[in-house]
C-alpha positions in Angstrom: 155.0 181.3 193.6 154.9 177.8 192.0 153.9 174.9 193.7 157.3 173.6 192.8 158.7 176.5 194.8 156.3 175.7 197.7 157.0 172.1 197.9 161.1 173.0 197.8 160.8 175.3 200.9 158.2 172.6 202.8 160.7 170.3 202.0 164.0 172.0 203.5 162.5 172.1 207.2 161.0 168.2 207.1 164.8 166.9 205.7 166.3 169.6 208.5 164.2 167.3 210.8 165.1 164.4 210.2 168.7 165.0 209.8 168.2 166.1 213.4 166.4 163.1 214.1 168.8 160.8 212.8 171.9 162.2 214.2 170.1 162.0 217.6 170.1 158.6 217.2 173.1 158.2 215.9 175.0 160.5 218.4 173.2 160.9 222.0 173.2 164.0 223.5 173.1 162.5 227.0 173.2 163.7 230.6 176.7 164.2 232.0 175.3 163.5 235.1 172.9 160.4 234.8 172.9 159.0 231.5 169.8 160.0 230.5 169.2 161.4 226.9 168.9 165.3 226.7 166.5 166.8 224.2 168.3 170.2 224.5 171.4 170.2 222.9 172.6 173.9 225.1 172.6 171.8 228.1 174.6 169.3 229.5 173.0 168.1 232.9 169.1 167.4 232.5 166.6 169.5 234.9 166.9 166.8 237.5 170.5 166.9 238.0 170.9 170.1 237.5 168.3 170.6 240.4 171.0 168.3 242.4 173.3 171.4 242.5 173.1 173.4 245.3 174.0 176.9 244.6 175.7 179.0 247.3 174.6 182.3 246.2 178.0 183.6 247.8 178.4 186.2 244.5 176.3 188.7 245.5 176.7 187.8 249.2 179.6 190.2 251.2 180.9 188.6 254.3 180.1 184.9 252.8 181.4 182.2 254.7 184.5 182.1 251.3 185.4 185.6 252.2 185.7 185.1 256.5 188.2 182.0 255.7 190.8 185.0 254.2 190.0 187.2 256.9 193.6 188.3 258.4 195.3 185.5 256.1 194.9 187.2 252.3 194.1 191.0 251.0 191.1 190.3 249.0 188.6 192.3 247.4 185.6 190.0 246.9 185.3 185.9 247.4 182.5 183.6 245.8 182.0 179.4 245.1 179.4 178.6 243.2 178.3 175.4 244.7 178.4 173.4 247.7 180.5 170.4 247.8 179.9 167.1 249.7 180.9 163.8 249.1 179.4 161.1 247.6 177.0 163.9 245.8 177.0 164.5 242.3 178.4 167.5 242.2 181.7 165.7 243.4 181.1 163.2 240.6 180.4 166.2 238.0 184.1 167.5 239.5 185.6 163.9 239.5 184.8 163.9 235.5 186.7 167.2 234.9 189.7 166.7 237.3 190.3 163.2 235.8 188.1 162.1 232.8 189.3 164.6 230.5 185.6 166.1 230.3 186.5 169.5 229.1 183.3 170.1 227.6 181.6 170.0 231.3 184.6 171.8 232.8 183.4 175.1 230.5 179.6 174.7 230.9 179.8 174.8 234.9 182.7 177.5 234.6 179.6 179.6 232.5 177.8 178.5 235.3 180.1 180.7 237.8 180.2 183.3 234.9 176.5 183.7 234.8 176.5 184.6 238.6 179.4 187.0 238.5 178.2 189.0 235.8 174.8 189.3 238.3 176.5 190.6 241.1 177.8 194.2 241.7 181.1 192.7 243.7 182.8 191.6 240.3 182.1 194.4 237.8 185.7 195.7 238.1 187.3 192.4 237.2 189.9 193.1 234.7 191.1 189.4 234.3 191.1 185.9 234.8 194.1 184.1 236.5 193.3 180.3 236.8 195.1 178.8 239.8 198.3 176.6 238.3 198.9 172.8 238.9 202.5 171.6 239.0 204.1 171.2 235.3 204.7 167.9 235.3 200.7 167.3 236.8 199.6 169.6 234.1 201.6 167.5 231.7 200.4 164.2 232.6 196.5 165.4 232.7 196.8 167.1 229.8 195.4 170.5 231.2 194.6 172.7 234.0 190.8 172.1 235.0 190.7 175.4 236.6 191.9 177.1 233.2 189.0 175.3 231.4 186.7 176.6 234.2 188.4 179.7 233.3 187.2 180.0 229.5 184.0 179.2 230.9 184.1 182.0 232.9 185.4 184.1 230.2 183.1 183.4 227.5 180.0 185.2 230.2 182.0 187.8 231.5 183.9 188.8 228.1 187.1 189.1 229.9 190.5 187.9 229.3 192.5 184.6 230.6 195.6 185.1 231.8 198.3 182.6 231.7 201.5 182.1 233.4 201.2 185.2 235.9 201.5 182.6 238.6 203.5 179.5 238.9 203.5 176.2 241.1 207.7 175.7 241.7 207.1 172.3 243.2 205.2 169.5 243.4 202.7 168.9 246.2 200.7 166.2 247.3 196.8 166.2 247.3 195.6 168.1 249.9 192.5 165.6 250.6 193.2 163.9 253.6 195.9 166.5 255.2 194.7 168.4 258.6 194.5 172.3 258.5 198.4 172.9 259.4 199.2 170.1 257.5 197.7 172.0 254.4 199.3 175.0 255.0 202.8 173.2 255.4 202.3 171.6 251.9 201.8 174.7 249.9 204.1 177.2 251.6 206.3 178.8 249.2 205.5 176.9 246.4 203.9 179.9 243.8 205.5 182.6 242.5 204.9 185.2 240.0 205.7 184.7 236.4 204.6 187.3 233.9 203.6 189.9 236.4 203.8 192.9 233.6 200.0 191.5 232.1 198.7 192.0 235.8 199.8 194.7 237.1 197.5 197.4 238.2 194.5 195.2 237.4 192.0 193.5 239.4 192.2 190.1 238.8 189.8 187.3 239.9 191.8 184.0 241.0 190.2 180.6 239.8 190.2 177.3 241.3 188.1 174.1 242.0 187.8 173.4 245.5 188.0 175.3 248.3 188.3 173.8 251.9 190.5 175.4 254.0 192.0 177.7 252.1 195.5 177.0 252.1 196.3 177.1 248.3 194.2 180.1 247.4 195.9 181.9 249.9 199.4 180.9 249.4 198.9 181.3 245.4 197.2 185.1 246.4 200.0 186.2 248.8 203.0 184.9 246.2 201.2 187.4 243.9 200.1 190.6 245.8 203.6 190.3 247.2 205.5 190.5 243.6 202.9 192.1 241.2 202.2 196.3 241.7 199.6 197.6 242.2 196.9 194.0 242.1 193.5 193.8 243.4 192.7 190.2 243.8 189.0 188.3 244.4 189.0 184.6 244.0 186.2 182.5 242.7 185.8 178.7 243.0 183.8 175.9 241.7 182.6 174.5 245.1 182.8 175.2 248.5 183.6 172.2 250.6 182.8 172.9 254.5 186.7 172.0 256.3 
């Protein structure tokens, strides 16, 4: 080999370098949850905000405290969140970015988050499909997307199955559920899903997607509107976080 040979392939790696080096600069890869600059590009929380996340370990967990909120209210096979919510922390603030900052990007890494956990636990091995929990048209419309569909592909991307859309619909517009009491939850989302495409679902076990769950109320109205019209379902429902009602 030449030396002009051996200074061309010495070369390539040191001009990789500082390509890298430069675009760093140029283009911060920082910390969705504190600013700071991330060295690894794969992530998008640095190791002390990712140790802010408190993980439920509801996945591989029967009987979890997800699961007894559906007891005698929806036919489910198997219930997980990922995380515990509270407010003020930053997981709310991590949620607060993908609900309203058009942070997509985050939206899929924590969804891979969920995904990793799943495809660790012997409860969701069966799951067929994906159904992401759907906002109101016109709220869809205005955000620009459905943040539990992006925690979907998330999902979907670890798990290597399908998302299905418009199995489900929101008929009506409802207000945020934030600051209603228990009844007055249940109240605000009665009878507003039904089924759309129920063909794609039928017969499959299908894992229901959304944020938050408090109470309950809209997980359970969303399942029931679909057990009821689709044959043959088997539904579990997964969710970001799990806030304590």
């Amino acid at each position: 080999m030449t030396s002009y040979t051996n200074t061309y392939f010495k070369t390539i790696p040191l001009l990789s370098t500082i390509f890298r080096s430069v675009s760093h600069i140029l283009f911060p890869h920082l910390c969705n949850g504190c600013g700071s600059d991330l060295i690894n590009e794969d992530h998008l929380l640095c190791l002390r905000c990712a140790e802010q996340l408190y993980e439920t370990g509801f996945a591989e967990a029967e009987h979890n405290p997800v699961e007894k909120i559906m007891w005698g209210r929806l036919k489910c096979d198997s219930a997980m969140s990922q995380y515990y919510f509270s407010k003020g922390s930053l997981f709310q603030h991590l949620v607060h970015q993908v609900k309203y900052k058009s942070n997509k990007e985050l939206g899929i890494y924590l969804g891979k988050m969920m995904g990793h956990s799943l495809v660790r636990s012997p409860r969701f091995l069966s799951i067929d499909a994906l159904v992401p929990l759907p906002l109101f048209p016109d709220k869809e419309k205005k955000r620009g997307y459905n943040q539990a569909a992006i925690i979907c592909e998330g999902i979907s991307a670890i798990m290597k199955v399908p998302v299905l859309y418009n199995v489900v619909h929101r008929i009506r517009y409802t207000d945020t559920q934030t600051h209603k009491t228990r009844m007055e939850r249940w109240q605000n989302v009665e009878g507003v899903f039904v089924a759309g495409l129920s063909a794609i679902a039928e017969g499959r076990h299908v894992l229901l997607v959304d944020d938050i769950i408090t109470t309950g109320a809209t997980v359970e109205a969303c399942g029931n509107a679909m057990l009821e019209d689709i044959p043959e379902l088997k539904l579990s429902f997964a969710t970001l976080g799990y806030a304590n009602a």
